[in-house]
NUSE-428027 format. One line per 5 residues: their letters; for each residue x, y, z of C-alpha. Coordinates in steps of 0.5 Angstrom, whole numbers. Last residue first. Example, Ala and Ser with C-alpha at 12.3 -4.5 7.8 and 13.67 -1.06 7.14 Angstrom:
2
SA = 27 -2 14  25 -9 16
end
This chain:
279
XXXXX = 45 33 -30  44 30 -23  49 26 -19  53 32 -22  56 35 -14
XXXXX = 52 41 -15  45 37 -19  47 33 -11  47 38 -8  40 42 -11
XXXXX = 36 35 -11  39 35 -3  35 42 -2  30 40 -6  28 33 -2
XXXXX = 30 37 5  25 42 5  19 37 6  12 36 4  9 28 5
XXXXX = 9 22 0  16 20 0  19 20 8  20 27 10  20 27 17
XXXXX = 23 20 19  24 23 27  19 29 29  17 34 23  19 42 24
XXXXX = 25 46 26  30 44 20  37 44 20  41 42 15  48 42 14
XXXXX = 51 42 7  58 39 6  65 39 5  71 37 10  75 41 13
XXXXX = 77 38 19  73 42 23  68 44 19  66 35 18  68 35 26
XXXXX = 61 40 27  58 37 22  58 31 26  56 34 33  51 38 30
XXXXX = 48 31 27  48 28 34  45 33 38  39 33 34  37 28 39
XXXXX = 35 21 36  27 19 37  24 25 40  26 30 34  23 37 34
XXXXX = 29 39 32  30 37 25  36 34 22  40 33 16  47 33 13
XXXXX = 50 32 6  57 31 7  63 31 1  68 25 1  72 24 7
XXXXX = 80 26 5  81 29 13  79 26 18  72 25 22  74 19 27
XXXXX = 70 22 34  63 25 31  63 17 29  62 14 35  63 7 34
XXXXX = 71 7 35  70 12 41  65 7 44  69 0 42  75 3 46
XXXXX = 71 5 53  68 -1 53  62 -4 50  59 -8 56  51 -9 53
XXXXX = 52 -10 46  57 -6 41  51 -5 36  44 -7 38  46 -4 44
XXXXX = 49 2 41  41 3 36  37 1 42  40 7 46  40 13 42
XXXXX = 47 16 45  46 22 48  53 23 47  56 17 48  55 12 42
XXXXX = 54 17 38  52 18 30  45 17 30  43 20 23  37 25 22
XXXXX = 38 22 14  45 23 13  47 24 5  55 22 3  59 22 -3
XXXXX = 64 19 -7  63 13 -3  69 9 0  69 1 -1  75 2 -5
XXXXX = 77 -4 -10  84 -6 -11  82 -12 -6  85 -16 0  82 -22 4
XXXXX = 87 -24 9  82 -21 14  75 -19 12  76 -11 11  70 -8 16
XXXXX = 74 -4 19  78 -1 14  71 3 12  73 7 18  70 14 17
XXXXX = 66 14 11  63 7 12  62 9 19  58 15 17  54 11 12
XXXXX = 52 6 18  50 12 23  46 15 17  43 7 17  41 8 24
XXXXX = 38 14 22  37 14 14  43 12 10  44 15 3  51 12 0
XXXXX = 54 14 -6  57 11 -13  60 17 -18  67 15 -19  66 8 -22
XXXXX = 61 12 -27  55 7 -28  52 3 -34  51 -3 -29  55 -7 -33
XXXXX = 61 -3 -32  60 -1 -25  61 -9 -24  66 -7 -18  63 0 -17
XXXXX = 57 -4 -14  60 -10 -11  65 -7 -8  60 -2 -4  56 -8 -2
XXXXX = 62 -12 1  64 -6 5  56 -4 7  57 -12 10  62 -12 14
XXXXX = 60 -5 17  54 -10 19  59 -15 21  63 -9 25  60 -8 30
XXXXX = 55 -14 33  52 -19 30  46 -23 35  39 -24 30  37 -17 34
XXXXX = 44 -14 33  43 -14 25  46 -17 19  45 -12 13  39 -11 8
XXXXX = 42 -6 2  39 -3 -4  42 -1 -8  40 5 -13  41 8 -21
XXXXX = 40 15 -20  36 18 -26  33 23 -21  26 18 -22  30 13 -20
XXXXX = 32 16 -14  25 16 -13  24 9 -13  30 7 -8  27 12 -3
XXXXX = 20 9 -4  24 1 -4  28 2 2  27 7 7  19 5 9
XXXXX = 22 -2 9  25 0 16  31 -6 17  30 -8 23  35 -9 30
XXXXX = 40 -4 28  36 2 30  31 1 25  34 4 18  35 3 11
XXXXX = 42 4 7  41 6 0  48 5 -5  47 11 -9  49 11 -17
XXXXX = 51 16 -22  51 14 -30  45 18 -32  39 13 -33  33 14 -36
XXXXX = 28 9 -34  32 8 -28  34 1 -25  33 -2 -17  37 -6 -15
XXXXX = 38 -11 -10  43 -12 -5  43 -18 0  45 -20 8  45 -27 9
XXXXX = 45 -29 16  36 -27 18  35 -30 12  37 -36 15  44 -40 15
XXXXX = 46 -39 21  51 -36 26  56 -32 20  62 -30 21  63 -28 15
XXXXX = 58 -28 11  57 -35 7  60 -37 0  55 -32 -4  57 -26 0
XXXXX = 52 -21 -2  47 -25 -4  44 -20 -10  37 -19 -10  32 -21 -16
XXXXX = 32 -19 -23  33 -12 -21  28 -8 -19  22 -8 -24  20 -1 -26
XXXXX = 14 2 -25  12 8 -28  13 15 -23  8 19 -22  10 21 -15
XXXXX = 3 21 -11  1 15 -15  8 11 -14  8 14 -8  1 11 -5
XXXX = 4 4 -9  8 3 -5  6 5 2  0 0 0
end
């Protein structure tokens, strides 16, 4: 129903997505406790009528214990009205027993697989981002941040997993400032140590040589505190890194979802039209 209210609101024909999903790690996911669905993360692809060559790797929220299907398909469909072509990923989660940084794990293998066979996906190898949403905002930040910890050991490759750019959707960022609480259980578990906690709080491991930064939020969030954005864009300011910060007074947390009036989908249009995502 969410769906097809989009595709109504929005006027965009429905495209399949993709064959079916990509698995991920066809061999198993490392460190994998099962072989359920739950275990085996996957990727699918959603291909715009008329493409543009740019790409964006999409990673749902649910604070590390779901994936929120309302970030996944709609946004996908609509970056595909932009003539993005789109990756959905659904990622291993703290609720089926993975911690940091298995779900970083799999954003690393995504982003590989992307500009690994960019040729056939029709797609510039140097245009691939990542678009997170809440929880999935703190994954994105981690895959810019610290892309190395999710390297498989004894596993080596030429592709970088770093997306050429980034959107945090009303991200959770810290595991110590205002921490959202099921997102850092979920994540590092119910005793993380001083150590995993700055290693996760990604307002902390900010340097310089990330990719350009679009950032949102809105005060009136009574999920994840806004907080968390202000201190993220202000390391990226302090380390130079370029971005866009929005700050929005109104909507509470997932405002902006397709199907409802908001700023921030023509202030990103405007960015990404800057960084030529869109022509």
């Amino acid at each position: 129903m969410r769906r097809l209210l989009f595709l109504l609101l929005t006027g965009i024909t429905l495209l399949p997505a993709a064959d079916t999903p990509l698995v991920l790690w066809p061999g198993g996911a490392p460190g994998a406790l099962g072989a359920e669905a739950k275990d085996i993360p996957t990727l699918t692809p959603y291909l715009p009528e008329k493409a543009n060559g740019a790409a964006m790797l999409l990673i749902p929220g649910g604070s590390y214990s779901g994936i929120y299907e309302g970030q996944a398909d709609p946004f996908a469909l609509w970056l595909n009205k932009q003539g993005i072509t789109a990756f959905v990923l659904r990622y291993r989660l703290g609720s089926a027993g993975y911690r940091y940084p298995a779900q970083l794990q799999d954003a690393v293998e995504a982003m590989r697989r992307i500009r690994g066979a960019a040729a056939e996906w029709k797609i510039d190898p140097q245009r691939i981002g990542a678009m997170g949403f809440s929880a999935g905002g703190h994954l994105t930040s981690t895959l810019i941040n610290r892309p190395e910890d999710g390297e498989i050991e004894g596993r080596s490759s030429e592709i970088s997993p770093r997306p050429d750019l980034a959107i945090l959707c009303y991200p959770v960022i810290s595991m110590i400032t205002k921490p959202h609480p099921t997102s850092r259980l979920m994540l590092v578990g119910e005793q993380p140590d001083e150590t995993l906690l700055r290693q996760t709080s990604s307002e902390l491991q900010v340097h310089p040589g990330l990719p350009p930064v679009f950032l949102w939020h809105t005060r009136e969030d009574k999920l994840v505190p806004v907080e968390h954005a202000q201190l993220y864009a202000s390391a990226l300011h302090q380390h130079g890194i370029p971005h866009e910060f929005h700050l929005y007074q109104d909507g509470d947390h997932g405002t902006g979802l397709i199907g409802t009036e908001h700023p921030w989908f023509a202030d990103l249009l405007f960015w990404l039209k800057a960084r030529k995502f869109i022509p």
